[in-house]
N, C-alpha and C positions, 0 to 999 in steps of 0.2 A: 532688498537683501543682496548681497554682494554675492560672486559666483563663488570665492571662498567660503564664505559662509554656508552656503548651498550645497556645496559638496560636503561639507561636516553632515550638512543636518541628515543627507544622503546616506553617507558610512555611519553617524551615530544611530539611523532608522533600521540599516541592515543588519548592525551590528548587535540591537536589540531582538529586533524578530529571531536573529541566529541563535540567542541566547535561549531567549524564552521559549524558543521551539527544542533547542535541544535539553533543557530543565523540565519541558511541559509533557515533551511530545514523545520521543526516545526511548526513555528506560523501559514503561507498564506497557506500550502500546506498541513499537517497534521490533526491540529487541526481542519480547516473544515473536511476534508476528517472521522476522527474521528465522530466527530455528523450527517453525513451524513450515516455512516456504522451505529452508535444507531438506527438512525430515521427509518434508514431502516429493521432492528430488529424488532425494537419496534411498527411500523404504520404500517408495511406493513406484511396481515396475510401470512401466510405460503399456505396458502391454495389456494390463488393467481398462486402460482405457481405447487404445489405438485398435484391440480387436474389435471393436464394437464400430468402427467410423467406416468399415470397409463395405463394399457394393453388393452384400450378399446378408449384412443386416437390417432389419426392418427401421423403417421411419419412426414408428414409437420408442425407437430405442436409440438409433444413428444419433440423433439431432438433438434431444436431452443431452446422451453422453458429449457430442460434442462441446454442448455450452456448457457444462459441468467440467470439461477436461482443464480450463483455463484456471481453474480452482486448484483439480488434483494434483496438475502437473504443475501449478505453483509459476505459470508463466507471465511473463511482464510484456511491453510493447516493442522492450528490444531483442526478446527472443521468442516471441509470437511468430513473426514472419517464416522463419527458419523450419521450425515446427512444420508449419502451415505449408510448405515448399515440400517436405520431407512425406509428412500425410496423403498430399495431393497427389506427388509422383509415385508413389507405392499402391494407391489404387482407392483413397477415400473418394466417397461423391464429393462433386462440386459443393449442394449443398449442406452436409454436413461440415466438410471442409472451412467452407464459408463461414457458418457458423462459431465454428471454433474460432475464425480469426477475430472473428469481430465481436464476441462475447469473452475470452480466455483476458486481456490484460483490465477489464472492468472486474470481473470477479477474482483477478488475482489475493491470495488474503493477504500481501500487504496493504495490495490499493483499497479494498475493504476496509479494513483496520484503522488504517490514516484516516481515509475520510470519515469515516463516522465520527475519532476523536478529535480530529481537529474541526470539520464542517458541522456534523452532526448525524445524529443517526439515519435521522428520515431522509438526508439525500442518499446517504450509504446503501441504505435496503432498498432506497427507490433505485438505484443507480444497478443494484441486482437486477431487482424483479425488470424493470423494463431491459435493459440490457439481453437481458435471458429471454425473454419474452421475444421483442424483436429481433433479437438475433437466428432464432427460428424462424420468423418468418420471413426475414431475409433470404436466408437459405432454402428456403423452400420456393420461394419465389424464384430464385437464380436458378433452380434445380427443373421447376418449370421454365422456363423461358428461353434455357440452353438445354433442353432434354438428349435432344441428338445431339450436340456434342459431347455434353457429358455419356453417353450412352457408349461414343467413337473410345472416348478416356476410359471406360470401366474396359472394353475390348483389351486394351492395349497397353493399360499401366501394372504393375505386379503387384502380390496379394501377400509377401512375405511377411510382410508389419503386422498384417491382422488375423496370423494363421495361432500366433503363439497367445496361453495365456498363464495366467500367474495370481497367485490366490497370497493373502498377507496372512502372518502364522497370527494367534492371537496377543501376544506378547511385541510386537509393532501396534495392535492397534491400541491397547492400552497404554502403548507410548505418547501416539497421536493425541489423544485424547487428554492425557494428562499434559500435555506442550498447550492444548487449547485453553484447557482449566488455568494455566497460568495464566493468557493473555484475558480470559476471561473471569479470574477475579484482580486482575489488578486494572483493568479498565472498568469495569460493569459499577455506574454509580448507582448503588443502591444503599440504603442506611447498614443493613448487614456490616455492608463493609468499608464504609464510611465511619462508622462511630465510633469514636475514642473509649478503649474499656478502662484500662491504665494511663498515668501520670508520671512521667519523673523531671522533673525542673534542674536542669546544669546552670551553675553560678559563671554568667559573661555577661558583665557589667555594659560592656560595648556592644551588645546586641543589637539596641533598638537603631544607636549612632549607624551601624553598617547598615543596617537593614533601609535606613533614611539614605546615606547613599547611594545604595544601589537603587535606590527609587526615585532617586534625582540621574542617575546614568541611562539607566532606562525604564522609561514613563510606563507607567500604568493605567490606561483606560481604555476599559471598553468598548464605549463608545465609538472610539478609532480603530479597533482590533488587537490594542497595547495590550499585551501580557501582563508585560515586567517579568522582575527577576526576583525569588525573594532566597534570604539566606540557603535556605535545603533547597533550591534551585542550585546555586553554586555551588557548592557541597556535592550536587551529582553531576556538575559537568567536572568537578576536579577528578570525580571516580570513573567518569567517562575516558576521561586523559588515562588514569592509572589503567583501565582494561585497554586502552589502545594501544599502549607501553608494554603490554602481557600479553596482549593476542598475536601481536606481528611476530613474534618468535613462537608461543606456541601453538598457533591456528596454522600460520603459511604451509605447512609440512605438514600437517599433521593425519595426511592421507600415507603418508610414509611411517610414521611413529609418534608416539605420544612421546611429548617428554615434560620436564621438571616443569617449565613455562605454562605447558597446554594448563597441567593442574591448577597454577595460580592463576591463570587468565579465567580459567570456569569458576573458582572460587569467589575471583574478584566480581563477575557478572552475577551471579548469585547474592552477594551480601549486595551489592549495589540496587539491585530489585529490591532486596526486602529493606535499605533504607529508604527508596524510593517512594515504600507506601505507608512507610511512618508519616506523622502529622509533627510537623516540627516551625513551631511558634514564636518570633521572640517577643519577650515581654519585658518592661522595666526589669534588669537585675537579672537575666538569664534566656535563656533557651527552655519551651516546655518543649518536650516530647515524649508525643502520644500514642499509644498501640493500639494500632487502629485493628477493625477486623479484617484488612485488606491484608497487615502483615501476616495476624496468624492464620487467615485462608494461605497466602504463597508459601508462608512455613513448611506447610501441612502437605501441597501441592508438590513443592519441590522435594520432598526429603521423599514423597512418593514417588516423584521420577527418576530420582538418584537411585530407588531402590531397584525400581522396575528396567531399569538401564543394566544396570549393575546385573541381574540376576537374567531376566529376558532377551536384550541385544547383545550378538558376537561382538567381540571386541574390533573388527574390518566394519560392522556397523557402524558402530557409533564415529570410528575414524569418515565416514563417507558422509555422515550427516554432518558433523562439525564440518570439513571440508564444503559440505555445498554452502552449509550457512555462511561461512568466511568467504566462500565464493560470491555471494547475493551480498553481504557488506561491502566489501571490495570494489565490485559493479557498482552499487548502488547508493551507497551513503557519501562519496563525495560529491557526485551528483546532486543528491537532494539538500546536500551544507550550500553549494553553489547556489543554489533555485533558490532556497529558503533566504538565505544575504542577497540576493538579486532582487524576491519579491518585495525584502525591505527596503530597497533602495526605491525599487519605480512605485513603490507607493508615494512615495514624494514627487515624483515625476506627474503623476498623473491624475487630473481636477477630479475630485467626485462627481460635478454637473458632467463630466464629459460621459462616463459609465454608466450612470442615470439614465442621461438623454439618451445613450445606443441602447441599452438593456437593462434600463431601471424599471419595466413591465414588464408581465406576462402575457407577449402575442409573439405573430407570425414572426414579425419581424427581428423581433428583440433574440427570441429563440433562434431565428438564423444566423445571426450576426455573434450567437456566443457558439455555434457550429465553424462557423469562418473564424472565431477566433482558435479553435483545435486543429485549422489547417495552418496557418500562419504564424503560430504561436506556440508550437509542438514540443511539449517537453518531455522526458523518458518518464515512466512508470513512476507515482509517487512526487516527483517534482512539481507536476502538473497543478499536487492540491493544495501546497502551498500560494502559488500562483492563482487557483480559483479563490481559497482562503481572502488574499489580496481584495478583486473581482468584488466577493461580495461586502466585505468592509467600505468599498468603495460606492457599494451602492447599487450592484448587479441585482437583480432577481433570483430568486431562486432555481424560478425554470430554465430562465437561459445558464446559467452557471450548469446546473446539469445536461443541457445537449453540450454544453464545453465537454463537459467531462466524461460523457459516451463519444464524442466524435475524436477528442483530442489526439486516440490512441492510431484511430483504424483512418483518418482523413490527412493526416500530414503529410508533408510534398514528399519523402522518403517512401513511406508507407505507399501510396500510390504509388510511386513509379514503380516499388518490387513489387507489389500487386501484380500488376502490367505483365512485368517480366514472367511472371510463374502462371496463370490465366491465359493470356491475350489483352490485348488494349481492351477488347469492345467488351468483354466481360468486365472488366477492371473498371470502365465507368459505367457500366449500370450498376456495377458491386457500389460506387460511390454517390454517384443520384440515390438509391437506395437507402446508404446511410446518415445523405442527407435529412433525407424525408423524414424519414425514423427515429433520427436525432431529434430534428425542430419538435417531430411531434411527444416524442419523452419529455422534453424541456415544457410543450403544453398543458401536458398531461399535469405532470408534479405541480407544473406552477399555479394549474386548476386547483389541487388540490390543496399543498400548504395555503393559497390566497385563502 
């Protein structure tokens, strides 16, 4: 094959994964997960969780809340650090502290979210519980081992952070919850909401013709991790373009005032969800579509949020959530278009036997070597799992795929060195020998058990 040729098949590889991820992956499973990370920025104070991390709360309670914070506060791995910096100098334990850092961008609910839709569930929940699991006893470990110092730190750091607390009225929590109910009936594959109730067949003769070539542009198999694209794929990336074309005028500002734009941009994001979870088929002679029970679960969902917004949040609310969630797009979706056309690209780059032979089993070594790939290979929050995505198409293991994806956040050369800075060096490597270990051993664990 010629190097021209090679670079087509390259950009034709990326350019397919881009597609079918933002057709597949985006609308049911992101975009809620997105205003549910705002909401939780925005409604839920900090102080909820940061009184509880301070030197004069108990261990049954510090070190939960802390691997719990990583969730509430809706943090990622590029503002995990900061946090973490911010905690530590105001007067949290080391190990609680610790904790947080290295449990908060695994249970972030995007990186939840993604991984389970695109990977699957059982690394997702595994990627929790162990996460959570050792990340306590991280922390407690570091807590023992530098007692006197940390002991010198609680002396001398201040207690302002964790003196304040703050309670959520009940009309935010039935917000939350109905934001969750979204992402969770339009991901949750279950027949409920899979089965087509109603029928209606649109006359387009050229259906089945498009549908063929978009499956000639980009392939379809499994086997290889190939999505494809099928007609109501394209159809939501067109409506993805039109909310993109609505939200820049009415989201950018919209901590200042609502205007004409913000309403069509939330309209457009709304109808575009409930075409998402229609079932739309083409067949000789037309388009079927199907009303699945995914559309009339979000139906039902959203005209419940629209109500409970409307009536329960100030209107400075609702401004502060849309703002974080356009905040967390903003940050985060060009990023993860970039990762997602990259991982297509070096998936042609890179032999299956080579992935195999490093991490095609589940041991010591396999499991180490998908930990050194989370230092060397560090992508932000979410990027990462298209890239594991890759990884296991390729032929990775399950288990080492999962110490990737607990080390990938808290072992990258960035991470350490501001580690370092805010700690000390000699805490900062036994915080990451630690992580090591804990990683390889998650990666054993799971791989034990899916094997």
């Amino acid at each position: 094959m010629s190097i021209f040729a090679y670079v087509i098949d390259m950009l034709q590889s990326g350019a397919g994964s881009l597609a079918s991820y933002l057709a597949a992956h985006v609308l049911l499973c992101l975009v809620p997960a997105f205003f549910i990370a705002g909401a939780m920025t925005a409604l839920i104070p900090k102080e909820t969780i940061t009184r509880y991390l301070g030197k004069e709360a108990p261990k049954v309670i510090s070190y939960p809340m802390a691997a719990l914070g990583g969730f509430v506060l809706a943090v990622c791995s590029c503002t995990i650090l900061p946090l973490f910096a911010g905690i530590y100098k105001k007067g949290a334990g080391l190990g609680p502290a610790i904790t947080f850092v290295f449990v908060g961008p695994a249970i972030n609910i995007l990186a939840v979210t993604y991984t389970g839709v695109a990977i699957g569930m059982d690394i997702a929940i595994a990627r929790i519980i162990l996460s959570v699991g050792f990340g306590i006893i991280i922390g407690l470990i570091m807590a023992l081992v530098f007692r006197r110092d940390d002991q010198a730190h609680n002396e001398t750091a201040g207690s302002g952070l964790f003196a304040a607390s703050a309670t959520l009225k009940p009309a935010t929590v039935a917000f939350m919850l109905l934001l969750l109910a979204v992402l969770i009936v339009g991901t949750l594959g279950i027949d409920l909401f899979k089965n087509v109730y109603a029928e209606v067949t649109v006359t387009l003769d050229a259906a089945p013709g498009w549908q063929a070539s978009l499956d000639r542009i980009v392939p379809h198999d499994a086997d290889k991790g190939e999505e494809g694209v099928s007609l109501h794929g394209v159809a939501l990336i067109g409506m993805l373009g039109l909310i993109a074309v609505t939200a820049w005028p009415g989201l950018n500002r919209i901590d200042e005032a609502f205007n004409r734009w913000s309403w069509i941009a939330l309209g457009f994001i709304a109808l575009t969800l409930l075409v998402a979870a229609l079932s739309i088929t083409p067949q000789y002679g037309g388009l079927v579509i199907g009303i699945t029970g995914r559309f009339i679960g979000l139906l039902i969902v959203l005209a419940a949020l629209g109500l409970v917004t409307w009536k329960g949040l100030e209107p400075y609310e609702v401004q502060e959530w849309l703002w974080e969630t356009w905040r967390f797009v903003k940050q985060i979706f060009p990023l993860l278009v970039i990762g997602v056309f990259l991982a297509g690209m070096v998936r042609v780059l890179i032999p299956p036997a080579l992935i195999e032979s490093i991490a095609g089993e589940n041991s010591v070594w396999a499991n180490l070597a998908g930990v050194l790939f989370g230092v060397f290979m560090y992508f932000p929050t979410l990027v990462e799992v298209p890239i594991a995505n890759m990884f296991l198409d390729l032929g990775m293991h399950k288990g080492p795929l999962l110490a990737y994806l607990i080390a990938d956040p808290a072992l990258s050369i960035q991470s350490i060195l501001i580690t370092a800075s805010i700690i000390g060096r000699k805490k900062a490597w036994v915080y990451v020998g630690l992580v090591t270990v804990f990683s390889t051993l998650a990666g054993l664990i799971f791989g034990w058990f899916v094997g």
